[in-house]
C-alpha positions as CSV (number, residue, x, y, z in Angstrom):
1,X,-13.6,-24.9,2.6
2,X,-14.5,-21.6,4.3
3,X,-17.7,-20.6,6.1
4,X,-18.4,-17.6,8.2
5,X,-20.6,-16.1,10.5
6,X,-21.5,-12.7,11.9
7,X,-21.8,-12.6,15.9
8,X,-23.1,-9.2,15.4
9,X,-23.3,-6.0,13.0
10,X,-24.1,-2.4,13.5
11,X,-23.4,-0.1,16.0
12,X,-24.5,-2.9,18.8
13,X,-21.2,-3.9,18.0
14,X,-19.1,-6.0,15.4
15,X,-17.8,-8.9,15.1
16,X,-17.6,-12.5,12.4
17,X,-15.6,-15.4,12.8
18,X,-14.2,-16.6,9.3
19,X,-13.1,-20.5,9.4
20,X,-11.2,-22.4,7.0
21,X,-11.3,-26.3,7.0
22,X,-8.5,-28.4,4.8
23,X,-9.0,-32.3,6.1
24,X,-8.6,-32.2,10.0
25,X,-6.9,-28.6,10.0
26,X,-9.5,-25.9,11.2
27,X,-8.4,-22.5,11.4
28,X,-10.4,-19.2,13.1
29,X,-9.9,-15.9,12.6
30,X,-12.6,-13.0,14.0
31,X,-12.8,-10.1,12.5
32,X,-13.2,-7.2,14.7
33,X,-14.0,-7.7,18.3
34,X,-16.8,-4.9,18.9
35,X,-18.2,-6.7,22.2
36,X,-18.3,-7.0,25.8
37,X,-16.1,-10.1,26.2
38,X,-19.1,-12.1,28.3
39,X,-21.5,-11.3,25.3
40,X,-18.2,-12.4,23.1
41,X,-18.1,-15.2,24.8
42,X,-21.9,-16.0,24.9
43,X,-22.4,-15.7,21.1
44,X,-19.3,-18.0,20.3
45,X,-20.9,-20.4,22.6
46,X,-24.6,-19.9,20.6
47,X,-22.2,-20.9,17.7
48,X,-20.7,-24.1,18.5
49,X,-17.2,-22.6,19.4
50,X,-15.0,-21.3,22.5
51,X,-12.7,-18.5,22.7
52,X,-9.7,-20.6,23.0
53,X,-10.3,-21.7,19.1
54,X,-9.4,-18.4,17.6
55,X,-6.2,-18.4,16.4
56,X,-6.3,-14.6,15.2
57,X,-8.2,-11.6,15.9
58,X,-7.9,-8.8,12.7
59,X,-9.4,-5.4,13.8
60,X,-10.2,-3.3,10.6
61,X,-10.1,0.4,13.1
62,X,-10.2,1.5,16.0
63,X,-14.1,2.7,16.7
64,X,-15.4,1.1,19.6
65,X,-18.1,-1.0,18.3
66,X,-15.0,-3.1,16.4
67,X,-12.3,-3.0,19.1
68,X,-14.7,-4.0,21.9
69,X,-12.7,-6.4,24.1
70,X,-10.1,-7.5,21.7
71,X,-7.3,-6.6,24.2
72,X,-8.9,-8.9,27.5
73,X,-9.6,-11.3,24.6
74,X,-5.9,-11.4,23.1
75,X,-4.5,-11.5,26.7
76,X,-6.9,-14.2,28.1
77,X,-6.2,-16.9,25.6
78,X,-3.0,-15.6,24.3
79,X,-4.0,-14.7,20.6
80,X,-2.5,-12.8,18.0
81,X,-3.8,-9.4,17.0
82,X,-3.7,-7.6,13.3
83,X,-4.1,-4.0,13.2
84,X,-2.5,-1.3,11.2
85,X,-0.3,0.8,12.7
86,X,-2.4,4.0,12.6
87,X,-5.2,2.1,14.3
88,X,-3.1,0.7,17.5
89,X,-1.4,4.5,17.5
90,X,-5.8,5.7,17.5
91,X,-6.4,3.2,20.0
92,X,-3.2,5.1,22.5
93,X,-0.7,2.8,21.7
94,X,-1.9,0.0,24.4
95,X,-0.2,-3.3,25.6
96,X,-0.4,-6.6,23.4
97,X,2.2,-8.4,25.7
98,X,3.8,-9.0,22.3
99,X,0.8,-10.3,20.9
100,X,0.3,-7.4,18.3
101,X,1.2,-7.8,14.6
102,X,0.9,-4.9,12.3
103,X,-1.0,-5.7,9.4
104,X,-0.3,-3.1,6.0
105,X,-2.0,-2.3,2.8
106,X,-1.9,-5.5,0.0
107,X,0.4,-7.5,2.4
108,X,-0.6,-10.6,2.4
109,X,-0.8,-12.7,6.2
110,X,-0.8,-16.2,6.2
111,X,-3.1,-17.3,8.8
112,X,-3.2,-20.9,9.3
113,X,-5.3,-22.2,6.2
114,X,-6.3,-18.7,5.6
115,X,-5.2,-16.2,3.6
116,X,-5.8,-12.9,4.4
117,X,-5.4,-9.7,2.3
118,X,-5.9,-6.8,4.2
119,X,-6.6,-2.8,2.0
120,X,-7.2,0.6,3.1
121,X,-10.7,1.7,2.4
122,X,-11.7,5.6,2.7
123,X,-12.9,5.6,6.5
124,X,-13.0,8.8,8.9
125,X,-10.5,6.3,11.3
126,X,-6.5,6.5,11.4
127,X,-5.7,3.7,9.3
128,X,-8.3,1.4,8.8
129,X,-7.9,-1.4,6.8
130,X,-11.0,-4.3,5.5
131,X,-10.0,-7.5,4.0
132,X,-10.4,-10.9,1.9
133,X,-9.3,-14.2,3.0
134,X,-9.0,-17.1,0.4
135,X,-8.1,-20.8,1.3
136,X,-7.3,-21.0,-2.1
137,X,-10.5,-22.3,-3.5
138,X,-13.3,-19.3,-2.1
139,X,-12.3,-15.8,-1.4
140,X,-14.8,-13.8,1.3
141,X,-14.5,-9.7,1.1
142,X,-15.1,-8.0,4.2
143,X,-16.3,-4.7,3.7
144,X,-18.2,-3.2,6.7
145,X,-17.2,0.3,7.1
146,X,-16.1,2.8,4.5
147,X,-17.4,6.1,2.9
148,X,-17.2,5.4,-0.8
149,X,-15.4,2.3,-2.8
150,X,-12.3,3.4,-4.8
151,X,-11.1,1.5,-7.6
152,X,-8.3,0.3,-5.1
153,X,-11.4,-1.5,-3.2
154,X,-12.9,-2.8,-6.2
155,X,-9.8,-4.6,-7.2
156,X,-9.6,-6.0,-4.4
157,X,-12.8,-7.3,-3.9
158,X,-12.5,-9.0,-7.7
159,X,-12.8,-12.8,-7.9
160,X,-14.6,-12.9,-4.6
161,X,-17.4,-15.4,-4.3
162,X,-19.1,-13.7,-1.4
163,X,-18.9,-10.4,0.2
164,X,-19.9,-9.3,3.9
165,X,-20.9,-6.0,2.8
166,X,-22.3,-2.2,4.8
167,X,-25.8,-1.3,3.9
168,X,-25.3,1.2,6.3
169,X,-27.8,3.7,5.7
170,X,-31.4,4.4,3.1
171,X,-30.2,8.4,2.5
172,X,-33.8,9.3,2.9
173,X,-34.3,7.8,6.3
174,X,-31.0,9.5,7.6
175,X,-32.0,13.0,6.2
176,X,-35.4,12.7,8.0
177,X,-34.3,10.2,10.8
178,X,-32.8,12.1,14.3
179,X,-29.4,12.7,13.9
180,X,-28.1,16.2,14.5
181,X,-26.8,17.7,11.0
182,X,-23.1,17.0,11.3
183,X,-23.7,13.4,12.2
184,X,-25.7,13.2,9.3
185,X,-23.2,15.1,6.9
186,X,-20.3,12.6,8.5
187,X,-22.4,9.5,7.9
188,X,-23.8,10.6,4.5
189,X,-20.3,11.7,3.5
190,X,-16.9,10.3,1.4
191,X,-15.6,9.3,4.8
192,X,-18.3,8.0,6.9
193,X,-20.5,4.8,5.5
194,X,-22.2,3.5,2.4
195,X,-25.9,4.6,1.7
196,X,-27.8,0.9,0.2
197,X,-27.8,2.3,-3.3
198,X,-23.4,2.4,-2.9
199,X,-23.1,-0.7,-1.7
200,X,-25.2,-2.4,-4.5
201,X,-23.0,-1.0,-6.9
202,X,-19.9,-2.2,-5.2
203,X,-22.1,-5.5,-5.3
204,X,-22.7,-5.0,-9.1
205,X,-19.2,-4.2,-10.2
206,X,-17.8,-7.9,-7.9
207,X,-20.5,-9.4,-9.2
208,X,-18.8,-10.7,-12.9
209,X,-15.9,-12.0,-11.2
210,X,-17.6,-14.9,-9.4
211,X,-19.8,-13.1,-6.4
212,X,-22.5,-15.7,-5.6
213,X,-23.6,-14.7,-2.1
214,X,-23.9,-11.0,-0.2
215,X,-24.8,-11.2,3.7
216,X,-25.7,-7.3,3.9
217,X,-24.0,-5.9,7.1
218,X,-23.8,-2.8,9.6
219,X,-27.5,-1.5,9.0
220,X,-28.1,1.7,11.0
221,X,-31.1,1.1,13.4
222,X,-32.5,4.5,12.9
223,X,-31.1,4.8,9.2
224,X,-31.9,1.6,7.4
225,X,-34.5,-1.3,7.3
226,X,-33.5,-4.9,6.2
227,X,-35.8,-4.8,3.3
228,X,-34.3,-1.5,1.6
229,X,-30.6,-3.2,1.9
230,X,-31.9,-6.1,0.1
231,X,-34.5,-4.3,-2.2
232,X,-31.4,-2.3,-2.9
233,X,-29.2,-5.5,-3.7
234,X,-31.7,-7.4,-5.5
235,X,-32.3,-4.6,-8.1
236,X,-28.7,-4.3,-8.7
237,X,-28.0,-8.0,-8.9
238,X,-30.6,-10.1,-9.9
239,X,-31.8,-13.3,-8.2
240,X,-28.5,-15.0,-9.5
241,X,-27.2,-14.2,-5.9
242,X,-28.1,-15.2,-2.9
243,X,-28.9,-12.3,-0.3
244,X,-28.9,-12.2,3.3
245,X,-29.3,-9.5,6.1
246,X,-27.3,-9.9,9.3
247,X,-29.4,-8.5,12.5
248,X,-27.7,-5.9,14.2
249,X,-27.9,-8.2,18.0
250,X,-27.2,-11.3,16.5
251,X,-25.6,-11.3,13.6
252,X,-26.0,-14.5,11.1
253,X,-26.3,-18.1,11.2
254,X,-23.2,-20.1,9.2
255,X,-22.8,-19.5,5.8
256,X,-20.7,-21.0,3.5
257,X,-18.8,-18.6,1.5
């Protein structure tokens, strides 16, 4: 059984915790890390959990609203991070104490009871890297920051049952919102992040291999509103799946996924 929740999404900072329960065997693993570590530890709290229950932390890149504490976290309880190379070398190369793993395109880490599958999505990062994890029975994509899906992303994402997607940005809102021109040509562009109409395609093209739930994620402040993500989702999907819109401060409640 796997269930997840986002502790936050946007550029507040990222982060979701993805467990996996088989009988009395409960495994963590947060994705990204893209907060102050008191507000970390605050929102695990608001979540029934404590630091010292993570047993992995994958970063997807190095931007700072998903690296956030990740390093006083790994040192603190003594937990094993995931990153691609070309993310610790964009991050300066710092000190894991030996806690660092490098984590590499279709190569699969076992995780306790979780499965994870990292793949390289087109990002303007070093490396970066978004995932599923599968106990087996449910796989969860995590998709939160990418330009445009290639077909390498879609076949990855096939046979998941839900998928913790970007609904970054409405492109009408971002060509009228405040952002100086090149921010709104990076954002807009291959490299930057997906426009609502994007990532209900992505959506559309998962969605005959099993997809059953979408929690829309990293929704620009300025750029979006929740009800054009999930206008957007709904038109492309259908009300056969269930939709929900993580707040950029507080994330989601649990979900099962």
């Amino acid at each position: 059984m796997i269930r997840f929740k986002s502790l936050g999404s946007g550029s507040t900072g990222n982060a979701t915790v993805v467990q996996a329960r088989c009988g009395s065997s409960v495994t963590h693993l947060l994705v990204d890390c893209g907060l102050g570590i008191r507000q970390l530890d605050k929102r695990l709290g608001q979540a029934g959990m404590l630091a010292e229950q993570i047993d992995a932390i994958f970063i997807t890149h190095e931007h700072a609203d998903h690296i956030g504490c990740a390093q006083s976290l790994a040192l603190r309880e003594r937990i094993p991070v995931y990153m691609s190379e070309g993310t610790w070398l964009g991050l300066g190369q710092p000190d894991f104490d030996g806690l660092l793993r490098i984590a590499r395109d279709s190569v699969d880490i076992e995780i306790g009871g979780l499965h994870v599958r990292p793949f390289t999505v087109p990002h303007d990062a070093r490396e970066p890297l978004q995932l599923t994890c599968t106990d087996g029975a449910v796989r969860i994509g995590v998709l939160t920051d990418l330009g445009h899906a290639t077909p390498h992303v879609i076949g990855h994402l096939s046979g998941c049952t839900t998928l913790l997607l970007e609904c970054n940005h409405d492109p009408e809102m971002l060509q009228a919102g405040p952002y100086p021109y090149f921010l709104k040509r990076r954002v807009g562009g291959q490299w930057g992040h997906l426009a609502n109409d994007a990532a209900a395609a992505i959506a559309q093209a998962v969605l005959p291999h099993g997809l059953r739930r979408v929690v829309a994620a990293h929704l620009s402040e300025q750029n979006n509103r929740p009800d054009l993500a999930r206008t957007a989702l709904v038109s492309a999907l259908g009300e056969s799946v269930e939709i929900h819109v993580a707040d950029g401060p507080s994330g989601s409640g649990w979900l099962d996924a």
